[in-house]
C-alpha positions as CSV (number, residue, x, y, z in Angstrom):
1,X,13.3,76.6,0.5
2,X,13.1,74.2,3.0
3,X,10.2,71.2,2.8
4,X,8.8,69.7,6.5
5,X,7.4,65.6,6.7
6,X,6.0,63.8,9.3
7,X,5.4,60.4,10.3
8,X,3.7,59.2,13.5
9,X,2.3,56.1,14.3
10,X,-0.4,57.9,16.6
11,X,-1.7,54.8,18.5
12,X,-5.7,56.4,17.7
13,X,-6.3,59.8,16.2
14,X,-9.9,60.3,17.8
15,X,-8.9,61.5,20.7
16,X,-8.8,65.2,21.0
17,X,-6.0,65.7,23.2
18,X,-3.8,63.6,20.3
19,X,-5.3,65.9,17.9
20,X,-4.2,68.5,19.9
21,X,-0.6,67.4,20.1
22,X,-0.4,66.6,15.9
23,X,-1.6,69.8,15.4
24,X,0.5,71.9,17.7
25,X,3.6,69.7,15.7
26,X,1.8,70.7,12.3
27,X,2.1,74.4,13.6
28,X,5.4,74.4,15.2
29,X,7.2,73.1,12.1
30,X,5.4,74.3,9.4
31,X,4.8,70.6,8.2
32,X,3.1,70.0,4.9
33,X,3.2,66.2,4.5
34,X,2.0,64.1,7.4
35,X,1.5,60.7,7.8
36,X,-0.4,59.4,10.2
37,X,-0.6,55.4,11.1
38,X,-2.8,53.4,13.2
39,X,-5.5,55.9,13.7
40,X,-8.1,54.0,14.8
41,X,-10.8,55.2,13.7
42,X,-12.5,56.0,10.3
43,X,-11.6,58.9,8.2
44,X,-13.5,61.9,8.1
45,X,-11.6,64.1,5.3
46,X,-13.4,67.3,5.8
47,X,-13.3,67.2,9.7
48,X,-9.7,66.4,10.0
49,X,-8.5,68.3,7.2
50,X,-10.0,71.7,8.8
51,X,-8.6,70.2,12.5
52,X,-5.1,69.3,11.0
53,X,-4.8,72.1,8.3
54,X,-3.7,70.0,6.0
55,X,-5.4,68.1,3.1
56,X,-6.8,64.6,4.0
57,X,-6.0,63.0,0.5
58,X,-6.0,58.9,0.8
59,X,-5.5,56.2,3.5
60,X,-4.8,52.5,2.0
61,X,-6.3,49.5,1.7
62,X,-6.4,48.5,5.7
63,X,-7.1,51.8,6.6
64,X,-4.0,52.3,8.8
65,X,-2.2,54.7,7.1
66,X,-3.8,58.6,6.6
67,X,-1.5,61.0,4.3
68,X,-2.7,64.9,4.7
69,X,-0.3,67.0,2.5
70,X,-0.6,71.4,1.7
71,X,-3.2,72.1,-0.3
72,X,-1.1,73.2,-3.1
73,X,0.3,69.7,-3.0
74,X,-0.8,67.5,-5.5
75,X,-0.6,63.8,-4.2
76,X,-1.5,60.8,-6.6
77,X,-1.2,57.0,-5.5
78,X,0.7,54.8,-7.3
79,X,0.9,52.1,-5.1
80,X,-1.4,50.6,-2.7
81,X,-0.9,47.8,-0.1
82,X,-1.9,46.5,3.5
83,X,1.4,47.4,4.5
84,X,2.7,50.6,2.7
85,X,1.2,52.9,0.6
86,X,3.4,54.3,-2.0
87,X,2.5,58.2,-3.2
88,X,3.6,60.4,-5.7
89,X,3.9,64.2,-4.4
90,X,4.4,67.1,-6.7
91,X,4.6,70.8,-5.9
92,X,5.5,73.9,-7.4
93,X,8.5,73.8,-4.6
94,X,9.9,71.0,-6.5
95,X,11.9,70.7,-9.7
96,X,10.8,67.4,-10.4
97,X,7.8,64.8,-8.3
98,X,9.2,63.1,-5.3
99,X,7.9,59.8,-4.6
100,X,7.3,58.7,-0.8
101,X,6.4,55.5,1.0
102,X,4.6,55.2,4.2
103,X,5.2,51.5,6.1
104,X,3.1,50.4,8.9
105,X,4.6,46.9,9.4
106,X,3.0,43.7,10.7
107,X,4.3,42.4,14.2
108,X,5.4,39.4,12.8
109,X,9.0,38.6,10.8
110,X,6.8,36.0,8.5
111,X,4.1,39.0,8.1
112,X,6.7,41.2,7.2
113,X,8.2,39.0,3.8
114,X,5.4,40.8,1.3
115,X,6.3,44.2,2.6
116,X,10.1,43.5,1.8
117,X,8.9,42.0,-1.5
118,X,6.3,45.1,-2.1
119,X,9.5,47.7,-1.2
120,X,11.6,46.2,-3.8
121,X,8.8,46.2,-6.2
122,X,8.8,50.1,-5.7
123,X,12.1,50.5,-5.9
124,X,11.9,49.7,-9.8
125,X,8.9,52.4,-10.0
126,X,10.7,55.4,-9.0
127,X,12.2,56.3,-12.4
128,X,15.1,58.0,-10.8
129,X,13.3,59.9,-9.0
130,X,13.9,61.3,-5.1
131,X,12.2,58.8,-3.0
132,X,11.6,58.8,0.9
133,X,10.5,55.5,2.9
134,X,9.6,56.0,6.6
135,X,6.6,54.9,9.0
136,X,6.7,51.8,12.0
137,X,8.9,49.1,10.6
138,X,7.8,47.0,13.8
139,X,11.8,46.2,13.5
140,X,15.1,47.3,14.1
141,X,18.6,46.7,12.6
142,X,21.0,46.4,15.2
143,X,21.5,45.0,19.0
144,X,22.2,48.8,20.0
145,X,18.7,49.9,18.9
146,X,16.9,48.0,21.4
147,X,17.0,47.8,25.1
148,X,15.7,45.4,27.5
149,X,14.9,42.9,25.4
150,X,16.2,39.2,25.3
151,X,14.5,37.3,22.4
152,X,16.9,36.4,19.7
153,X,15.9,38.4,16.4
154,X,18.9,37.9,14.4
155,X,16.9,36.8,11.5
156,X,14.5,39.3,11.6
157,X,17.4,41.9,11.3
158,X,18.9,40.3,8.3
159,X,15.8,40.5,6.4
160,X,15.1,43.8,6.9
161,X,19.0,44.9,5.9
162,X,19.1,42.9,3.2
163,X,15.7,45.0,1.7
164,X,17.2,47.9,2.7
165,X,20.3,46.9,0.4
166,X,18.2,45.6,-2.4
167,X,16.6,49.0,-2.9
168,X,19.9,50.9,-2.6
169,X,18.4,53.0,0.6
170,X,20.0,54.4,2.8
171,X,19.8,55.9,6.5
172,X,20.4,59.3,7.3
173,X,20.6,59.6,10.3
174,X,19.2,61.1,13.0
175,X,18.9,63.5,16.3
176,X,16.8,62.8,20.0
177,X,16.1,60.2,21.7
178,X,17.6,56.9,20.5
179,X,14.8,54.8,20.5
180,X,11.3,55.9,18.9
181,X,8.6,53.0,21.2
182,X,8.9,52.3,24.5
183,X,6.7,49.8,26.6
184,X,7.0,48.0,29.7
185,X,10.6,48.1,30.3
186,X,11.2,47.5,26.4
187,X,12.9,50.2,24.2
188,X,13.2,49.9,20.7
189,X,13.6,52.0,17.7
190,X,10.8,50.9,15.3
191,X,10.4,54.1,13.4
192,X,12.5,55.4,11.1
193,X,12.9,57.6,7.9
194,X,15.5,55.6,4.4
195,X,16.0,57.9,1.5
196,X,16.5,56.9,-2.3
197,X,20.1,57.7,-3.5
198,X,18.5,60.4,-5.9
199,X,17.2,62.1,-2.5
200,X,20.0,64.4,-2.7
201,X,19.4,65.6,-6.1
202,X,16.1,68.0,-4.7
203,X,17.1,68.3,-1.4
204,X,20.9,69.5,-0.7
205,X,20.3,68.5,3.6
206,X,17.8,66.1,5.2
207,X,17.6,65.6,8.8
208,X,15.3,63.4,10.6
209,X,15.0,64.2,14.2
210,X,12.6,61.9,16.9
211,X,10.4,63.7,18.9
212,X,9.1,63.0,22.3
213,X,6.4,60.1,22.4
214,X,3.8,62.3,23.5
215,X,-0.2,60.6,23.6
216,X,1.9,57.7,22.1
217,X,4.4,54.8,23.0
218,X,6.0,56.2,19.4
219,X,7.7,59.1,19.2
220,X,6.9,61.1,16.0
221,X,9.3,61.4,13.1
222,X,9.9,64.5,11.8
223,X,11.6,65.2,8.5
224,X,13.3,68.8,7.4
225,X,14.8,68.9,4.4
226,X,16.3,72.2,2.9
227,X,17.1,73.1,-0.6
228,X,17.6,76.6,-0.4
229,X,17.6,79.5,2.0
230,X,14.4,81.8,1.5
231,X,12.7,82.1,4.3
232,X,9.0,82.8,4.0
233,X,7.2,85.6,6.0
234,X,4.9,84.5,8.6
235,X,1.1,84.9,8.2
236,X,-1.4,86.4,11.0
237,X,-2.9,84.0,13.4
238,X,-5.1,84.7,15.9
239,X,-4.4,83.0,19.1
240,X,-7.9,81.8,21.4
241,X,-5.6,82.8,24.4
242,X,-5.5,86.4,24.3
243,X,-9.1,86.4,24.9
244,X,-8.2,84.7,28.3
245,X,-6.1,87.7,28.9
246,X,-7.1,89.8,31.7
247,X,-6.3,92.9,29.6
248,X,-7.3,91.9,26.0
249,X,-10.7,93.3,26.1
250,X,-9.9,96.7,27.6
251,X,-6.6,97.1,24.7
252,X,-8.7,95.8,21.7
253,X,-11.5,98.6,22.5
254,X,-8.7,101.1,23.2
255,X,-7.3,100.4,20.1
256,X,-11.0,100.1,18.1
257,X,-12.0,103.3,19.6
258,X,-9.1,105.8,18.7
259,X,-10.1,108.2,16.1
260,X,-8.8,107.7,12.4
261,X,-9.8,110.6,10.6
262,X,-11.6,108.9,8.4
263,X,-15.6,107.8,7.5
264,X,-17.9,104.5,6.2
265,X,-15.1,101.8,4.4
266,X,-11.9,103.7,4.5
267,X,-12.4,104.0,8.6
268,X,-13.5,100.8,8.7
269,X,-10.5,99.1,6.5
270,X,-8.2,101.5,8.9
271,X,-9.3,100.1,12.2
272,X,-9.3,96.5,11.1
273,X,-5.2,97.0,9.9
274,X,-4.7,98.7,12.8
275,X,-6.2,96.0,15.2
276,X,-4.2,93.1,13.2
277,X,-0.8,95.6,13.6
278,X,-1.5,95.9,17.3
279,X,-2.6,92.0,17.9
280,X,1.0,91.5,16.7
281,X,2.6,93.6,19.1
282,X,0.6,93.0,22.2
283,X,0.7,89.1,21.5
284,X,4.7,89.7,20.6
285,X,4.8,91.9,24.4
286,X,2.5,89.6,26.7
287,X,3.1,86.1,25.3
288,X,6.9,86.1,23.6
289,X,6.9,83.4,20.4
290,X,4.6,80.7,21.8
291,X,6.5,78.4,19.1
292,X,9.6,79.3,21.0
293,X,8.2,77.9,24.3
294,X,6.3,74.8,22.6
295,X,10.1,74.2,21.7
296,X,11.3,74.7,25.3
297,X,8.5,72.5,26.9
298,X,9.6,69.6,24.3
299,X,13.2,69.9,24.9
300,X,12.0,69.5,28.4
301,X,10.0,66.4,28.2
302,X,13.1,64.7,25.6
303,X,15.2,65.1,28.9
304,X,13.1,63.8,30.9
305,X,12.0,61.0,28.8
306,X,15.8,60.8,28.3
307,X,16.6,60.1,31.7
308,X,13.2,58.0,32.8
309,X,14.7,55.7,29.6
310,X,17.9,55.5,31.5
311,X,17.3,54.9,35.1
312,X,13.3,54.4,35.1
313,X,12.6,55.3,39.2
314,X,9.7,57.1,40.3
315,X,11.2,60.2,40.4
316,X,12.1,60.1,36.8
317,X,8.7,59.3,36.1
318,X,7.5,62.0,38.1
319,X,9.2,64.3,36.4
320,X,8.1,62.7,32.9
321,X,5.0,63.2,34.1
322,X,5.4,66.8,35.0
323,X,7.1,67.7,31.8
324,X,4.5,66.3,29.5
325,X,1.3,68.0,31.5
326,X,2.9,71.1,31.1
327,X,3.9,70.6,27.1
328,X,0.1,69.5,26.8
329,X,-1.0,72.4,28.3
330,X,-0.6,72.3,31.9
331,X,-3.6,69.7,32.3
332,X,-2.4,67.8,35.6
333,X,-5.8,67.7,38.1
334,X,-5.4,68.4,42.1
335,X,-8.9,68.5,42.7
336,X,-11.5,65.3,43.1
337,X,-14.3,68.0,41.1
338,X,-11.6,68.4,38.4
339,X,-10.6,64.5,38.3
340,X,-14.5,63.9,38.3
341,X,-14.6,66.4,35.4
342,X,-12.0,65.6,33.4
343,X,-13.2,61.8,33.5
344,X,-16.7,62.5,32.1
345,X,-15.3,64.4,29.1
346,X,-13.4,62.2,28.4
347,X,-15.8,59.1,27.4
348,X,-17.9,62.1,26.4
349,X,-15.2,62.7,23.6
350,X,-14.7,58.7,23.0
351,X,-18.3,58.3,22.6
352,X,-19.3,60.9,20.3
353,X,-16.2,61.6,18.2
354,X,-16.9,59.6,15.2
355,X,-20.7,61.0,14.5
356,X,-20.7,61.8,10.6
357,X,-20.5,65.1,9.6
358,X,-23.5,66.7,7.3
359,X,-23.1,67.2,4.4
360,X,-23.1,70.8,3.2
361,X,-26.4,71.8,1.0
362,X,-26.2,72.5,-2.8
363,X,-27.3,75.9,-3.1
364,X,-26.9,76.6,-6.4
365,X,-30.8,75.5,-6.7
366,X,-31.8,78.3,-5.4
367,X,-33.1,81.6,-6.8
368,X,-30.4,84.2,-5.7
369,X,-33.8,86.5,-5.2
370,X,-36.8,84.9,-4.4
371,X,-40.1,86.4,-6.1
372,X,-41.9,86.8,-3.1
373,X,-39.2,88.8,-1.6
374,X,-40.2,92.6,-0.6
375,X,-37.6,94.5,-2.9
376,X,-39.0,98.2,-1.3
377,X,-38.3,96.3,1.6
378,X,-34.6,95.6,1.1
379,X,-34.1,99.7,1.4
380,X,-35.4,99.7,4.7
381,X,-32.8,100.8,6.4
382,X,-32.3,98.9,10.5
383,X,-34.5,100.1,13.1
384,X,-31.7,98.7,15.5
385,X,-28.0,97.2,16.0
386,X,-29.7,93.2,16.4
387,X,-30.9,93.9,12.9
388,X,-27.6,94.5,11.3
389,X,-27.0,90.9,9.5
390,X,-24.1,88.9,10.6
391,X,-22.6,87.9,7.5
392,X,-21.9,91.3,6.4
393,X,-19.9,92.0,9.1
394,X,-18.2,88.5,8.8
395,X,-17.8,90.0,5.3
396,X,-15.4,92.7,6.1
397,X,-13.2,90.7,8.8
398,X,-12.5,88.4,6.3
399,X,-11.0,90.9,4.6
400,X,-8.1,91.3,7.2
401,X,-8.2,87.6,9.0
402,X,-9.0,85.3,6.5
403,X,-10.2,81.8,8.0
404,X,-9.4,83.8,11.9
405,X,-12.7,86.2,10.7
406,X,-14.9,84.1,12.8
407,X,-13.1,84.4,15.7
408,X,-12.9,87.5,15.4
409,X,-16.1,88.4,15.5
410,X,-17.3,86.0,18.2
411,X,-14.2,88.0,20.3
412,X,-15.5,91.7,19.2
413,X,-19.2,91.4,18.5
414,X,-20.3,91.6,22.7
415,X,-19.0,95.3,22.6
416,X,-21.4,98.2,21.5
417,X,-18.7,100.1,20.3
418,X,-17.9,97.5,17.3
419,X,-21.7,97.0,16.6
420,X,-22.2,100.7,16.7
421,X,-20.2,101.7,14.4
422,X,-20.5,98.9,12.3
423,X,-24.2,99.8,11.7
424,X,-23.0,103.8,10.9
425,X,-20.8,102.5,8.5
426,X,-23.4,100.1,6.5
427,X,-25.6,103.0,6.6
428,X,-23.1,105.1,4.8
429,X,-22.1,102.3,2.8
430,X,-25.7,101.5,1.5
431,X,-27.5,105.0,1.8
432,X,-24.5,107.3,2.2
433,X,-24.4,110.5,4.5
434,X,-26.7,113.1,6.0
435,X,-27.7,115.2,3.0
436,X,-26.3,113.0,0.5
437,X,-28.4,111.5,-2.4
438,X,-29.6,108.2,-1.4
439,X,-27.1,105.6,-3.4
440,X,-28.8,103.8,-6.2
441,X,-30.0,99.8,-4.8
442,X,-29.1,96.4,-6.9
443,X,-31.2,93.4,-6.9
């Protein structure tokens, strides 16, 4: 089974096009550990763990560093520091807890000394152990892994190998672009993933490969490490852009319509598979594997980035430009309306993303059944389709779509056919058929 990290120094997480671009990485890769440093903003655990899907569980001390992990992770902090926070993960994927460390380094090679000390101070923690150390070093070890610069860093090089040595880590390697910041003419490669020498004793391959700085001057790290071959089946998802299809609502009620044979539940459990079987197909016909051409549109943008970093004319950056509007969605603006658009939701967003969520109710102080509650009432049955409560037929979709259930209904509920029935089949369900004995009521 193979095991997917992430590290990205994200340069402000608030933003939602950068939420945008995290998440599509989340999705594409199937991460479950991510790291995120230098968000900017304050943490919201519920909101970002519903945006991300992934677990917000801790930041440290400064606030810099956010770790989100699957919710069948169990993460535990062991260490705690301006500069690194040191974790301990387990998971029923793993024979043994892994330990991982997530650097965001200071600027400066005096600020740096504690974190060298603090990484050698792990090092004796990890109990032989597998242990990963990755984030923004703010460093490099070698001449070759920066370009454009002239200051004399020597020093600062030496320090950082001689911690690397100290804690018997080691590099693995890696795949993309060679350099992982890139500002003003400077290229540098600041991020980067060191393994334990007991790495290898979970995982039997790691590779670390950079990504394209996308919404960032970093380029995100991301970290696959296999230990076996079983390859788990994919779950449904439904996509928000087949209902921008031109032909999605005329095939959905085609395929709601169609007889089944059937009456009340069992029709209604029939139409709902047969729906999720034909989203699949349609979105497998229309659309192809929209992973497939996230993939593409990155490959894209790494050449382009590749050859901007090269030979940085206006043409390359034109077509860097180009490449990275299309992987984000194809957002480049032609129009002044659009421009004028685009600006206003934009402070919009800046201005009101960081407003608190509310907190949820306790509702376990209320009466499940009120006393003044008409019980003859509650028989009644709907004197129309706007009567038929919401939740129960949120009930049933999330049956067959899980968390997509509220999507789903937003998609299907504008269609009499889908309300129709739905009221037949509560009717059935709650006072069964023409002629039938009415069905005994529970309070």
């Amino acid at each position: 089974m193979s095991s997917h990290f992430m590290i990205w120094n994200a340069q402000g997480i608030a933003n939602s096009r950068t939420q945008g671009t995290l998440k599509n990485m989340i999705d594409m890769y199937s991460v479950m550990f991510a790291a995120v440093i230098e968000p900017q903003t304050d943490p919201r655990p519920s909101f970002y763990s519903r945006r991300f899907g992934l677990q917000f569980e801790c930041a440290n001390i400064s606030g810099k560093i956010w770790i989100f992990a699957h919710r069948d992770w169990h993460v535990e902090v062991v260490d705690d520091s301006d500069q690194v926070i040191h974790v301990r993960a387990s998971a029923a994927i793993f024979p043994v807890p892994i330990y991982l460390s997530i650097v965001y380094a200071k600027c400066t090679r005096g600020g740096r000394y504690s974190l060298w000390t603090k990484l050698r101070d792990i090092s004796l923690l990890t109990d032989g152990l597998p242990w990963l150390v990755g984030g923004d070093f703010n460093t490099f070890l070698t001449e070759e892994e920066r370009q454009g610069g002239t200051a004399e860093r020597h020093g600062e090089m030496m320090d950082f190998a001689d911690a690397i040595a100290d804690c018997q880590l080691f590099d693995p390697g890696f795949d993309g672009p060679s350099f992982t910041w890139s500002r003003n003419g400077l290229w540098e490669r600041l991020d980067r993933v060191l393994l334990g020498e007991h790495w290898t004793t979970v995982f039997a391959a790691t590779r670390v490969t950079h990504l394209p700085r996308i919404s960032s001057d970093h380029a995100p790290l991301l970290v696959r490490c296999q230990a076996s071959l079983q390859v788990p089946r994919p779950s449904f998802r439904f996509q928000n852009m087949w209902t921008r299809h031109h032909t999605f609502k005329e095939e959905i009620a085609r395929a709601w319509t169609a007889d089944t044979g059937f009456l009340g539940m069992l029709n209604l459990q029939f139409k709902l598979s047969r729906i999720k079987s034909f989203l699949k197909r349609w979105n497998r016909d229309v659309f192809g594997n929209i992973f497939e051409k996230l993939r593409e549109a990155e490959e894209a943008v790494t050449r382009a980035q590749a050859a901007y970093d090269g030979d940085p004319t206006a043409t390359h950056r034109a077509e860097l430009s180009r490449c990275t509007a299309e992987y984000e969605g194809d957002q480049s603006l032609t129009s002044e309306e659009e421009i004028r658009q685009s600006a206003v939701g934009f402070f919009q967003q800046l201005l009101t993303s960081d407003i608190e969520q509310l907190e949820e109710p306790d509702l376990e102080i209320l009466h499940s059944l009120p006393e003044s509650v008409d019980r003859q009432g509650l028989c009644t049955v709907p004197e129309s389709v706007e009567m038929v409560n919401r939740e129960k037929s949120h009930f049933f979709l999330h049956v067959k779509f899980g968390s997509w259930a509220d999507t789903v209904a937003s998609v299907m509920e504008p269609y009499d056919y889908w309300l129709n029935e739905l009221e037949q089949i509560m009717a059935r369900f709650f006072w069964g058929t023409v002629g039938q004995q009415r069905k005994i009521h529970w309070y």
